[in-house]
Structures are given as structure tokens and as C-alpha cells.
C-alpha positions as a Markdown table, in Angstrom:
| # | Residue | x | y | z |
|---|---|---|---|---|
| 1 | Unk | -30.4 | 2.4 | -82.0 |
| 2 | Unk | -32.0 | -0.5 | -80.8 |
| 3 | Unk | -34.9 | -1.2 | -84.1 |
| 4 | Unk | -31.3 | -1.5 | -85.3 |
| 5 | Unk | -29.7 | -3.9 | -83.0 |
| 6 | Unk | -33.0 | -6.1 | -82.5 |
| 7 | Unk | -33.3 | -7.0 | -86.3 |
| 8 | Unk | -29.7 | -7.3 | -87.2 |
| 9 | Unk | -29.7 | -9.9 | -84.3 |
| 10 | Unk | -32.6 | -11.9 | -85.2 |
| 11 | Unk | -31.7 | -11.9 | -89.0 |
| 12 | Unk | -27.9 | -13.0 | -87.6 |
| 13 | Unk | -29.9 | -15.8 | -85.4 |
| 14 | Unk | -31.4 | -17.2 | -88.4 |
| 15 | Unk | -29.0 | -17.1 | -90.8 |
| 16 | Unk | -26.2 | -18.8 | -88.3 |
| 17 | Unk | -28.8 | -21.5 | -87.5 |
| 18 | Unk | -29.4 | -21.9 | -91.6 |
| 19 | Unk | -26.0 | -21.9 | -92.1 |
| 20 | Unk | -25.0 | -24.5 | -89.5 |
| 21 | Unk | -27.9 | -26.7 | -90.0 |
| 22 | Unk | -29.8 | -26.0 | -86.6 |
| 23 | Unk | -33.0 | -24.7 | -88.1 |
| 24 | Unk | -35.0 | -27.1 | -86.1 |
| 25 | Unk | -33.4 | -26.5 | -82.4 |
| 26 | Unk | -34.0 | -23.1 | -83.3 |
| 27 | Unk | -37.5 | -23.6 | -84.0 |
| 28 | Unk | -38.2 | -25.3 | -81.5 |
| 29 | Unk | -36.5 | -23.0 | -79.0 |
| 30 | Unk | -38.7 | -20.3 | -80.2 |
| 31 | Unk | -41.9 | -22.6 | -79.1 |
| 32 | Unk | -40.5 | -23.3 | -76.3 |
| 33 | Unk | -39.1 | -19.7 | -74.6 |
| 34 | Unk | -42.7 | -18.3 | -75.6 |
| 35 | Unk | -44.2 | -20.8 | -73.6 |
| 36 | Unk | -41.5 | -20.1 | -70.6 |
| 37 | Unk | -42.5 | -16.5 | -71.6 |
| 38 | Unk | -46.1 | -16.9 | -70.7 |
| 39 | Unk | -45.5 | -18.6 | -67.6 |
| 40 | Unk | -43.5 | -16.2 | -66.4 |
| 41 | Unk | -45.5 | -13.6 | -67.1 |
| 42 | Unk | -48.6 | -14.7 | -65.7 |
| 43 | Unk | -46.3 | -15.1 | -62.2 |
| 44 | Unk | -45.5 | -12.2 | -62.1 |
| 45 | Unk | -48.8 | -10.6 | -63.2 |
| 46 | Unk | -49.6 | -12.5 | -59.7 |
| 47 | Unk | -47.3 | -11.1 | -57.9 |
| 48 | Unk | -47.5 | -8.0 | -59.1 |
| 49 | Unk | -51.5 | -7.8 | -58.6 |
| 50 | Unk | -51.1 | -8.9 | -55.1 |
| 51 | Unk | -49.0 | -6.7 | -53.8 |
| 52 | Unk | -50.6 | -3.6 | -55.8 |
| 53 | Unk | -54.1 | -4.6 | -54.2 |
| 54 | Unk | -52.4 | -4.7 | -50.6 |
| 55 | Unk | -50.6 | -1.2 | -51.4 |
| 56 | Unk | -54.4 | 0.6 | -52.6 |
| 57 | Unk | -56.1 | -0.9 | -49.6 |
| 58 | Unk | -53.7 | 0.0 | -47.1 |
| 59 | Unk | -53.4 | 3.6 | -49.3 |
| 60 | Unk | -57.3 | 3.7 | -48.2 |
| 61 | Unk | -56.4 | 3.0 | -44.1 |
| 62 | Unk | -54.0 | 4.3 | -41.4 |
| 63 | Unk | -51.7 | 2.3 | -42.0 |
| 64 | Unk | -50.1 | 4.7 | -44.6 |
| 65 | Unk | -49.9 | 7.5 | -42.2 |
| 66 | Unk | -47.9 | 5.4 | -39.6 |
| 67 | Unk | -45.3 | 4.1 | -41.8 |
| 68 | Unk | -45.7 | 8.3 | -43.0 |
| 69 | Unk | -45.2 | 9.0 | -39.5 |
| 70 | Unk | -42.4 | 6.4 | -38.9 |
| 71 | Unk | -40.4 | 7.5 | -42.2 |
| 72 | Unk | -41.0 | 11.1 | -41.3 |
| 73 | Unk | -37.4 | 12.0 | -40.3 |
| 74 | Unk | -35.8 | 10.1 | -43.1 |
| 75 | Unk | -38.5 | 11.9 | -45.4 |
| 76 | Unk | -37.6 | 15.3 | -43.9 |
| 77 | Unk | -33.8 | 14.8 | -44.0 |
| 78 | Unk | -33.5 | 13.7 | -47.6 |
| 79 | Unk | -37.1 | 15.9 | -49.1 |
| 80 | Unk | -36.4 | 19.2 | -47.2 |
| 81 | Unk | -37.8 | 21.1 | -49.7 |
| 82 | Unk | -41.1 | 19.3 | -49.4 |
| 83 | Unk | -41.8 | 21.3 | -46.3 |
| 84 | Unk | -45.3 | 20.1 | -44.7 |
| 85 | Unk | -46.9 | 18.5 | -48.1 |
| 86 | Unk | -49.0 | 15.6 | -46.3 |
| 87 | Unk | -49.8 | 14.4 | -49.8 |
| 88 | Unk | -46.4 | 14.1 | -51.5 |
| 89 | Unk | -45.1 | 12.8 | -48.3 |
| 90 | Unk | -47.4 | 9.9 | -48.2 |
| 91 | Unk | -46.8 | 9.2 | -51.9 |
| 92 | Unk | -43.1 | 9.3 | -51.5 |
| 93 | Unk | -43.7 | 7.1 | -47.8 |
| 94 | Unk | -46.0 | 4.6 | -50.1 |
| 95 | Unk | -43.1 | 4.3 | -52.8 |
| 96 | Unk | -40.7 | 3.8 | -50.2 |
| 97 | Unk | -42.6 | 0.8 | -48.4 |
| 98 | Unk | -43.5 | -0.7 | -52.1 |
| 99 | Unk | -39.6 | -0.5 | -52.9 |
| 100 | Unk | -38.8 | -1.8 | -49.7 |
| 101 | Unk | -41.3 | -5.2 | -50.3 |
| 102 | Unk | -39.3 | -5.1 | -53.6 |
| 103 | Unk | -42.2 | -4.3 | -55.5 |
| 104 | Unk | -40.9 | -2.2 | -58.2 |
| 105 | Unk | -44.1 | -2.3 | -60.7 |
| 106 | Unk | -45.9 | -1.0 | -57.6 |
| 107 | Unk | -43.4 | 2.1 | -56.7 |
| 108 | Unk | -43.3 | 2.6 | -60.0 |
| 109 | Unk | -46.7 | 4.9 | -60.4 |
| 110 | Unk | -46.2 | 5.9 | -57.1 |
| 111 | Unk | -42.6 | 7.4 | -58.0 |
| 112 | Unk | -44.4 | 8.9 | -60.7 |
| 113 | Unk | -47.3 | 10.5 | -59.1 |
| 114 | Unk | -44.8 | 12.2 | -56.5 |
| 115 | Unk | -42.9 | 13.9 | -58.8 |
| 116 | Unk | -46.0 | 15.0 | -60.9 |
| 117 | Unk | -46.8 | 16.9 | -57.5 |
| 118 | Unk | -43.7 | 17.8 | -56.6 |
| 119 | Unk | -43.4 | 19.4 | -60.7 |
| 120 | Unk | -46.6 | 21.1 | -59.6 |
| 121 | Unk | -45.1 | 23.4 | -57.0 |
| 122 | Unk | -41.6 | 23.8 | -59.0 |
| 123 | Unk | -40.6 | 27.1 | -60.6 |
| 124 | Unk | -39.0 | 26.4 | -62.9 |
| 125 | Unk | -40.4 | 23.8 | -64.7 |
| 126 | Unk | -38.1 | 22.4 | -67.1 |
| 127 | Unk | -35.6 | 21.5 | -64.3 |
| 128 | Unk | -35.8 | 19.4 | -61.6 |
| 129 | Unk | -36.0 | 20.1 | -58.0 |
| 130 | Unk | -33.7 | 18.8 | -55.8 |
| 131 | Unk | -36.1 | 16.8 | -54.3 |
| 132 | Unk | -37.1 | 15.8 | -57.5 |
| 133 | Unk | -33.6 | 14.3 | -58.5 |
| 134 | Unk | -33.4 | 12.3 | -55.0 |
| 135 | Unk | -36.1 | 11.0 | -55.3 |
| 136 | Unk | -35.6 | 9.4 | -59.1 |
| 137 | Unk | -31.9 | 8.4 | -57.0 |
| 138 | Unk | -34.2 | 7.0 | -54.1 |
| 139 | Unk | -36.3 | 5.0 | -56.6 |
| 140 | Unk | -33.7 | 4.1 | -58.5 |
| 141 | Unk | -31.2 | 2.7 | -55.8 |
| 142 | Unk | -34.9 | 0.6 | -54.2 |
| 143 | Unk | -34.0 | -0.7 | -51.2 |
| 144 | Unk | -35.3 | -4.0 | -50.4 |
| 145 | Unk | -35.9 | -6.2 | -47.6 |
| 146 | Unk | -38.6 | -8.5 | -49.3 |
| 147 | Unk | -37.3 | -9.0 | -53.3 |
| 148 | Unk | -40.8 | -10.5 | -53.9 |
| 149 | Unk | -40.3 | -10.1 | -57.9 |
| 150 | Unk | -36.8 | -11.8 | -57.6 |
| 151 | Unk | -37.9 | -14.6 | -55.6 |
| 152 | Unk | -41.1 | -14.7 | -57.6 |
| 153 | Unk | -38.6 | -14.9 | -60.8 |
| 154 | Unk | -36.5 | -17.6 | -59.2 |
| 155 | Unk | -39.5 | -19.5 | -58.4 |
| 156 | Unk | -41.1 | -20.1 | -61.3 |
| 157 | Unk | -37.3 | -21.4 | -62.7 |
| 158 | Unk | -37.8 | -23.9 | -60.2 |
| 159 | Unk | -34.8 | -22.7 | -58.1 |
| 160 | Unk | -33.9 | -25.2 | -55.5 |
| 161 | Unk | -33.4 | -22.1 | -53.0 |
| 162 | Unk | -35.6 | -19.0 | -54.7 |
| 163 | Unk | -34.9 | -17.0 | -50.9 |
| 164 | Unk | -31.0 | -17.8 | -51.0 |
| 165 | Unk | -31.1 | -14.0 | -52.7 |
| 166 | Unk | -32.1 | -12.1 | -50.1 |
| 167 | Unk | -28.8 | -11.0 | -47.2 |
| 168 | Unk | -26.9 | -10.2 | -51.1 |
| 169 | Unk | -29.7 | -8.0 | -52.2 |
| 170 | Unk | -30.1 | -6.3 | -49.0 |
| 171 | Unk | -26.6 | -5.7 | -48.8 |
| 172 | Unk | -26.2 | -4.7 | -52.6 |
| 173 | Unk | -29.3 | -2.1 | -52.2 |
| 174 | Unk | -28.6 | -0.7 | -48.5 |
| 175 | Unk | -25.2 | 0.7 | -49.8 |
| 176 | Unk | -26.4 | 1.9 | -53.6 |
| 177 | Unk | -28.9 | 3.4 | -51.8 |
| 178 | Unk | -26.5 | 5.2 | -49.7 |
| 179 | Unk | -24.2 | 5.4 | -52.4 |
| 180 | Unk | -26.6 | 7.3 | -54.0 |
| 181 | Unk | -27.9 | 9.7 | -51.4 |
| 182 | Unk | -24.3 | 10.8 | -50.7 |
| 183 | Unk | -24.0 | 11.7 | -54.4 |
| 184 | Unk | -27.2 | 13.3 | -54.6 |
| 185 | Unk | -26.5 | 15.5 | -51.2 |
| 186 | Unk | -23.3 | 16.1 | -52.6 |
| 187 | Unk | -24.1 | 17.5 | -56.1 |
| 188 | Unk | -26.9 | 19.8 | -54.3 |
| 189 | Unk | -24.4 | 21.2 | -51.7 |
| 190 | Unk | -21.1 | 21.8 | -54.5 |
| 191 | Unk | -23.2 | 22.4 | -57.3 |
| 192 | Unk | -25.1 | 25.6 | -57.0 |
């Protein structure tokens, strides 16, 4: 669908700027959003490396086993079939803190290497446990108390107030988060 949508929209781009004589804003605009593209690009890449360094070195200290230790009843409650896995508690407890610093591109192989071992101990293997699914609603729903790639974002758009973001994103992930959970709980309590 979409190697349909992309070209019809940039041969519509170019014909409407033809055919309304614009040829050279659009030109130009080209030059200059690939230029905003890099920049932005490269900020994050900064952000993104940061963060990722500070999750593998605290991955390699203690640190990871107190937050595990800390999250460990919210783990249990919403991962009961996890039982005592240390290792796919940590990952899941390292996903969790990396969502929570709103670093998304981090959580994201961390997500990823959970449910590779959580598929490792499932059954049946072409469906997903039900820690499996609340954990991709987990993820997905990312609560964050630090929006580093938003501000990050806003930042290098030279937003007057790149911070102002952060009480509406905390309030707009605490309850999809919830949302979410309660949906997920519900589905694998009515729908066996």
C-alpha cells in the first residue's frame, strides 16, 4: 500500500508545484528539509547513543538488579507466568526503566530480546503467551517520566520551552498504560 501512496504523492508534489509555478520554493524546500533532516538526525543519534551506553553499563552493574528488585511486584503481578526467570525479568526490568527515561530506541531491543526468551519457553509457538502480549501492550503504552527523544526533538526546533511536554506526557502515558493493562488482564481472564 504504501510504495503506492509514497509515489503518487511525490509525483502529485511535483506536478502541483509545475503546474502552479512554484518549482523553485519546491526546490529549494527539498535542500532545505534534508539539511533539517541531518540535523535532526545526528541529535538524536546523540541522544540515542547516550542513553544506550548508560543502559549497557548499568546492564553490566547492580544497579539492574535493584531497579529488578524494586519492579519485582509490578513484574510479578503483570508477568505471572514468568515464574522465577532472573533473566527475562531483568530484560523486561531494563525495558521498563529505558521506557520510563523515554528512551524508546533503547527498549526497543530490549522488548525484543524478552520476548525472544519468553518464545523460548512457550508451547505453542505460533501464539503468544500472555505474558508475551502484555508485554508488547507494556512497550507499547511506554510510560515516561523523562521524554528525552521528545525534548531532544523539540530542542533541536529551537523550542522556546523543549520541557513544557513533560506533566502532558506523563499523564497521557500513566493512563494508556493503565488503559492498556486493564485490557490486556481483561482479554486473558474472559477470553479463554
Amino acid at each position: 500500500m504504501l510504495n503506492a501512496m509514497w509515489p503518487a504523492f511525490i509525483i502529485c508534489s511535483f506536478s502541483f508545484a509545475i503546474f502552479t509555478g512554484n518549482l523553485s520554493e519546491l526546490n529549494s524546500s527539498i535542500f532545505s528539509s534534508t539539511k533539517e533532516a541531518v540535523s535532526l538526525s545526528i541529535t538524536l543519534l546523540g541522544t540515542m547513543c547516550l542513553w544506550s551506553g548508560l543502559m549497557k553499563i548499568a546492564s553490566k552493574t547492580k544497579i539492574i538488579e535493584k531497579l529488578t528488585h524494586v519492579l519485582e511486584p509490578v513484574i510479578s503481578y503483570l508477568f505471572p507466568q514468568i515464574d522465577n526467570d532472573s533473566e527475562i525479568k531483568n530484560t523486561i526490568a531494563m525495558n521498563v526503566v529505558a521506557n520510563i527515561l523515554g528512551l524508546g530506541n533503547a527498549a526497543t531491543p530490549l522488548g525484543i530480546k524478552a520476548m525472544k526468551l519468553m518464545q523460548e519457553k512457550n508451547i505453542n509457538k505460533d501464539v503468544l503467551t500472555n505474558s508475551m502480549a502484555t508485554l508488547i501492550v507494556l512497550n507499547t503504552a511506554s510510560i515516561q517520566i523523562i521524554p528525552t527523544t521528545v525534548i531532544a526533538i523539540r530542542s533541536s526546533f529551537n523550542s522556546i520551552n523543549p520541557t513544557c511536554v513533560i506533566f502532558p506526557i506523563w499523564i497521557a502515558t500513566i493512563f494508556a498504560a493503565i488503559a492498556g493493562i486493564v485490557a490486556t488482564k481483561l482479554f486473558i481472564k474472559f477470553g479463554k
